[in-house]
N, C-alpha and C positions, 0 to 999 in steps of 0.2 A: 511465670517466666515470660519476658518480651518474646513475642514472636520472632522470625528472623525477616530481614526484608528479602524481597523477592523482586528480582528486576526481570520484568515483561517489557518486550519491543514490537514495535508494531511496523512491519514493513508492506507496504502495496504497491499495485500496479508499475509490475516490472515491464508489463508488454515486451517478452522476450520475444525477439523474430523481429521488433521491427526496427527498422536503420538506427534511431534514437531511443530503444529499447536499454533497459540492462541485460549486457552482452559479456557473461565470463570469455574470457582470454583466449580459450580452444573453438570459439565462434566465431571470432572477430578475425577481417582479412588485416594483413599485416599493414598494423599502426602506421609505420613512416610510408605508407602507401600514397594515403590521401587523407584530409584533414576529417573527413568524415570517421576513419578508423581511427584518430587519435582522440576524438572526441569522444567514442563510445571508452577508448581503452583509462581515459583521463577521468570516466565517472564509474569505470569497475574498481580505477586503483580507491577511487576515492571513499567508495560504499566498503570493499574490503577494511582498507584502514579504520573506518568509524565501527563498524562492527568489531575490530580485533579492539577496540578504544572500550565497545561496551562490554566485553566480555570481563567475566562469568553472565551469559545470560540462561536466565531459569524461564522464562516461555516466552518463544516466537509465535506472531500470531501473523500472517501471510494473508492479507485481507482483500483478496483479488485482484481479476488481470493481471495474472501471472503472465498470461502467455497473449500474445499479438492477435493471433490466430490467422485467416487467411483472408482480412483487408479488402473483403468483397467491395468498399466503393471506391478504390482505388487500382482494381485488378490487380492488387496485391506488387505495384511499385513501389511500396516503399516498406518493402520488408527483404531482409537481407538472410533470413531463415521460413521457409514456407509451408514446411511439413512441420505441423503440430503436435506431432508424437517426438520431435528433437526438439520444438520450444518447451516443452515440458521437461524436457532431460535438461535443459541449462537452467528454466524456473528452479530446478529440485538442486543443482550446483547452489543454487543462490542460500536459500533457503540451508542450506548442509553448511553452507560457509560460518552460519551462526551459529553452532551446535550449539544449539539449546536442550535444555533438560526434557522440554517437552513443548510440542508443535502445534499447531493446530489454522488451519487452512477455510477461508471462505472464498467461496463460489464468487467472480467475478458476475459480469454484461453477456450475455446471449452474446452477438455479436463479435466478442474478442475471444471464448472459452467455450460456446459450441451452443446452437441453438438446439437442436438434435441431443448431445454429448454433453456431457460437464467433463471439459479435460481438467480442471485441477484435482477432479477422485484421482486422474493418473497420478498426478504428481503428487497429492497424500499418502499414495501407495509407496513411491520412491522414496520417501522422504520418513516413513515410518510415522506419520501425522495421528495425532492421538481419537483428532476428530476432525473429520470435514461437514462444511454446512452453508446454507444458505442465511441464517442467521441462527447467533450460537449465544448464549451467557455463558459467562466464564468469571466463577468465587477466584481470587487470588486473596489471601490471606482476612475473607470478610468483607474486600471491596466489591461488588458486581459489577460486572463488566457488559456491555451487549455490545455485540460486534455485529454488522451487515457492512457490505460492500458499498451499495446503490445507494445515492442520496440523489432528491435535485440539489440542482445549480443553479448560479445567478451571474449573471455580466453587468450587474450592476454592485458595486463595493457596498451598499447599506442592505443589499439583500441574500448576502452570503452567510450569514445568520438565522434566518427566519425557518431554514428546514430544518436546521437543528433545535429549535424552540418546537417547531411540529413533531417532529420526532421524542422529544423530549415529554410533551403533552400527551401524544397517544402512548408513549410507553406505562407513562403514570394510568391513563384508563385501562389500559390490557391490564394494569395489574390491581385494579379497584375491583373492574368488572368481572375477569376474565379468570385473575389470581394468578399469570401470569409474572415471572419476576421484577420488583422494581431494580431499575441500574441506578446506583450509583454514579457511573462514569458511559458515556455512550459513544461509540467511535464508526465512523463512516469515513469511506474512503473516496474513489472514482473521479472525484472531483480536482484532485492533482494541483489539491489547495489548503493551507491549512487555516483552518477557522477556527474559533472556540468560543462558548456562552455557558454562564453557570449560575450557580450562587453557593452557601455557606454548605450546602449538603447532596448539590449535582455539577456534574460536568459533562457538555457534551461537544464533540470537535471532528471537524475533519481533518485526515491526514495528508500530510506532503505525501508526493506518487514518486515513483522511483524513472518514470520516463523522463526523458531529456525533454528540454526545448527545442522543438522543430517537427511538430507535425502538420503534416498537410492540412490536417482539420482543423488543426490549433493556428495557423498562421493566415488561414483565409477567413475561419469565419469567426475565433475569438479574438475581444481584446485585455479578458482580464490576468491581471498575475497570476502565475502560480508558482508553485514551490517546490523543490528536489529534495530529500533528503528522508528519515525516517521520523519516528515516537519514542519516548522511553518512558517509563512508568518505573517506578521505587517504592515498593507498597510493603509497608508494617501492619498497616491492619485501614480501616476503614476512616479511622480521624486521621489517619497519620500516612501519607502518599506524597510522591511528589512527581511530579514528569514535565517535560520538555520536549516541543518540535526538535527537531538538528536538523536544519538545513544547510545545503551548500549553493554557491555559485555555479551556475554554466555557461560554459561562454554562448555567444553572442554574434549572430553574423558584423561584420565590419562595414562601419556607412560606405557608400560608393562617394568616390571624390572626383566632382563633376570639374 
């Protein structure tokens, strides 16, 4: 008897708490305030809707920087939630919004999820998450999966590839030497980019971040794209999967008209 497919989504780095974070509705000050509130509330409606689009989903996998945290090189200006035990109660809104059959949560950056702490355990705990980790494999119907968070990055467009070919190569040694699992499909997130490299029997890629366009760090010191939106994976068994980036638009400060 065919397998049944089984659709896995992969959502990250919400960086909740920070101004262009994903921000549910009961965080957010009131939209027709300022253009800054309709811009968070114009990327809540937009992630709810693609999620009610994916549903039935059978596992969310929540692949860090859930939460902002407290923005120590900015003294915390551009976060509009500051206490990290209430970004984790809006990360775990986010996350519930997908009722998925079954959960499961990786550890963001020291830096945003607690050098000290791993606040995403809080929000595993909220969310009933099957397993939290620092890096996890996960069987869906035959296909292996390895999820981590952390990849390098590249500002230059020919080299946004290359760490997931590194990743790709040491997985295959942990699993020659070490007999650790070989993946199939290899996913990293942080990067708030979405990449992919493969061939006829692996694939490995980073995913779109869920943060908006416009952070202090992203505006001064990068110049490359990146991406908003989620992953979806369609897995029958390990010949036969299929997934797709989704991403969307956001807007865009308006040129100055000299």
């Amino acid at each position: 008897m065919k397998k049944k497919s089984k659709r896995l989504v992969v959502i990250s780095d919400f960086h909740c708490g920070h101004e262009v974070g994903l921000t549910p509705t009961q965080w957010n000050p009131d939209p027709t305030r300022d253009a800054m509130s309709e811009y968070r509330a114009y990327m809540w409606r937009t992630v709810c809707q693609e999620i009610d689009r994916l549903r039935p989903i059978d596992i969310v996998v929540a692949n860090g920087d859930l939460i902002d945290g407290r923005s120590e090189r900015t003294g915390g200006n551009d976060l509009i939630v500051l206490d990290r035990l209430i970004q984790c109660d809006m990360a775990a809104v986010v996350i519930r919004r997908c009722d998925a059959g079954k959960t499961y949560i990786l550890r963001g950056t020291d830096y945003h999820v607690g050098y000290d702490e791993s606040y995403e355990d809080l929000v595993s705990e909220k969310v009933g998450a099957e397993r939290v980790g620092d890096v996890m494999n996960i069987d869906v119907n035959g296909l292996m999966f390895n999820f981590r968070h952390h990849i390098g990055g590249s500002q230059t467009p020919i080299g946004r590839t290359t760490p997931l070919l590194r990743e790709s190569v040491w997985n295959a040694l942990w699993n020659v030497r070490k007999g650790f699992p070989l993946a199939d499909v290899i996913v990293r997130s942080h990067v708030h980019y979405c990449a992919y490299v493969g061939g006829p029997d692996w694939l490995a890629m980073t995913t779109p971040g869920l943060q908006g366009y416009g952070t202090r760090h992203g505006e001064r010191r990068l110049s490359g794209i990146i991406d908003w939106g989620v992953t979806v994976f369609d897995v029958t068994n390990r010949r036969d999967f299929s997934w797709a980036p989704i991403v969307y638009p956001f807007p865009y400060p308006e040129p100055a008209k000299a």
